[in-house]
N, C-alpha and C positions, 0 to 999 in steps of 0.2 A: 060495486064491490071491489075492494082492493086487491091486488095482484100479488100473491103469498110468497117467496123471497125467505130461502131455508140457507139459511148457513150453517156451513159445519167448520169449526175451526177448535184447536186445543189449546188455544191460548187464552188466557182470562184478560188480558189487556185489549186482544182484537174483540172480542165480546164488547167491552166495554165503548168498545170504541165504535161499534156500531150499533149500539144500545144508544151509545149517550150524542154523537155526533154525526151520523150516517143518516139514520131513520127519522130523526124529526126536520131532515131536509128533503125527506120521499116520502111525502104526506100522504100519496097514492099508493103508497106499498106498504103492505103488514111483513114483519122480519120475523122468523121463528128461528132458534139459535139453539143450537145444540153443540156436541165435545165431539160424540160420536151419530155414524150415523145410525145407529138402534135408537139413540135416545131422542132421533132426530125424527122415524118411524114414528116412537111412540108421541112426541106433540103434535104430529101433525093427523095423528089420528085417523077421521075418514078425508080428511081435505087433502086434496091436489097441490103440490107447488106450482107456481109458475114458470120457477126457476133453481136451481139449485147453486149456492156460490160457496163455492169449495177453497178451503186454504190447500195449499199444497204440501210442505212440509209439515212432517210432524213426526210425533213420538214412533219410533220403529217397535215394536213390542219383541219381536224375534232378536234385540239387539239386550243380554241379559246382566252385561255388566260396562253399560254408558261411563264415559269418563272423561276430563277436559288433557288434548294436551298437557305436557308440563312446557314451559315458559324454553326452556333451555332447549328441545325440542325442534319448536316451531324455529326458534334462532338457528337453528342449525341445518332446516329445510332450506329455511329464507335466505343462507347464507351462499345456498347454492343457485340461487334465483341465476338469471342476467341483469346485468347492472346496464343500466343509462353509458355509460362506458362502451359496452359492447355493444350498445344500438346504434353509437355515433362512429365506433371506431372505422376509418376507411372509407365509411360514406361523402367523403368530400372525392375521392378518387375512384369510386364506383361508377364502372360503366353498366349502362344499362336503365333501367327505368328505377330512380331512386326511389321518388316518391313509394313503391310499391314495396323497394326493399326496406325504407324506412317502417313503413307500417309493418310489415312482418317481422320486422325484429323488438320492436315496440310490442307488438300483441304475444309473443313470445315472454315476455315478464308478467303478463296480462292471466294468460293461458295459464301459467305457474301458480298464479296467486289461485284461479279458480281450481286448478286441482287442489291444491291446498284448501281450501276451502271446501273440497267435496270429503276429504279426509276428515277434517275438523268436524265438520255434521256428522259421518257416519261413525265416527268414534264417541262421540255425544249422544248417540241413538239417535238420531234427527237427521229423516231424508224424506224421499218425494212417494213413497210406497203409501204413504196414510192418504195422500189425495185420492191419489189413482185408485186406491182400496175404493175411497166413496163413491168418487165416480163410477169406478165398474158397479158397486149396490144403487147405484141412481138409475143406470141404468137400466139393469136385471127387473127393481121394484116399482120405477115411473118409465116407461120406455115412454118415449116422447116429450118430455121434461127438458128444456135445455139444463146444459152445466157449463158452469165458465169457473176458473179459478181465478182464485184473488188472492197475490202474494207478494209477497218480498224480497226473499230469499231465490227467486230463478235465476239459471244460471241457462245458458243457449241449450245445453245438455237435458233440460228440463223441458224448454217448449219444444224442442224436438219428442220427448217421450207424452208431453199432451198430443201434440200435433197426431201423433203414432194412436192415442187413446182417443181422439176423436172428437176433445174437446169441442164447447162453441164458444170458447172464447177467452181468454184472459187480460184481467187487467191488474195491474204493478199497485201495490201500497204504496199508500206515500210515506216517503223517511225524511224523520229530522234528525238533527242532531241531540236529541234527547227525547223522552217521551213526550214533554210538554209540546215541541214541535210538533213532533209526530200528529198528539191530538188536533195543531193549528193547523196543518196541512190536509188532515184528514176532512176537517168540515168542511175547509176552504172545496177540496174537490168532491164530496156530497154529492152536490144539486148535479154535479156533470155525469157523476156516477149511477145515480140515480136516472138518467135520461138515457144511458150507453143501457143500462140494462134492459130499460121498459123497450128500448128498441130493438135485443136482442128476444123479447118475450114476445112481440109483436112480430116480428119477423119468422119465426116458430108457427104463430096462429093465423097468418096468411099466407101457410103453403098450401 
């Protein structure tokens, strides 16, 4: 009997994508796919997951008027970044251990861009509260069930708050530069994704 594999995600493109590219490479794995995890309860009925594979971000609902940036905005954030300039500046004449001070002034523009980026989500209504939501009902409703998320969008700030939540596991979507890619990269790692999971399910069922 197949190994039942519940994903909960809010995107109709990740759906698709492991509707159409994911699951006919994990021939040993049935997928039930849901938005939310009620609707995720209700297909799965009287059966058991395996496993439960949780996106992480998603729609904040407590967030009642989402909005994008305006352009002129972000320009004006950005404007205050550190530049490439002041990573290099002086570094030829620094005593001390460069290599160390170079990387920390480098991940300083790094560090910028991802708070920016936590801004941009959470003014969009989109953060990491709709994973963690499921997971803690995965919890509460299958206790002994693994959960692992599957995302794109993490940021260190985020596997620290799985880590915190107790995940078993996370693995990174893969990204192209456009969806077409997206789709090529995706099937491309399938078969491997499909093997990281069934070993995290098996791992569970010989404790």
């Amino acid at each position: 009997m197949k190994s039942i594999i519940c994903f909960i995600d809010d995107s109709n493109f990740e759906h698709d994508l492991v509707r159409n590219e994911i699951a006919p490479y994990a021939g040993d794995l049935e997928f039930i796919q849901a938005y939310t995890f009620e609707e995720a309860r209700d297909k799965l009925d009287a059966k058991i997951p395996a496993l439960f594979l949780l996106d992480l971000w998603g729609k904040d609902e407590a967030v009642l008027e989402p909005y994008l940036f305006a352009k002129e905005e972000l320009e004006n954030r950005i404007s205050r970044f550190p530049t490439l300039n002041q990573v290099y500046e002086g570094l030829d004449v620094f005593e001390g251990d460069v290599t160390n001070e170079f990387l920390k002034r480098f991940f300083s523009i790094i560090d910028n861009w991802r708070s920016l980026f936590e801004d941009v989500c959470a003014r969009a209504g989109q953060n990491r509260k709709y994973g963690l939501a499921n997971l803690r009902q995965a919890r509460t409703h299958y206790p002994g069930v693994s959960s692992v998320f599957y995302t794109r969008k993490s940021l260190i700030t985020d596997a620290v708050a799985m880590f915190r939540a107790l995940a078993d596991g996370l693995f990174i979507k893969p990204t192209g530069p456009d969806d077409s890619e997206t789709r090529r990269l995706t099937r491309e790692y399938a078969p491997r994704l499909a093997v990281e999971l069934k070993q995290i399910i098996n791992s569970k069922t010989t404790v």
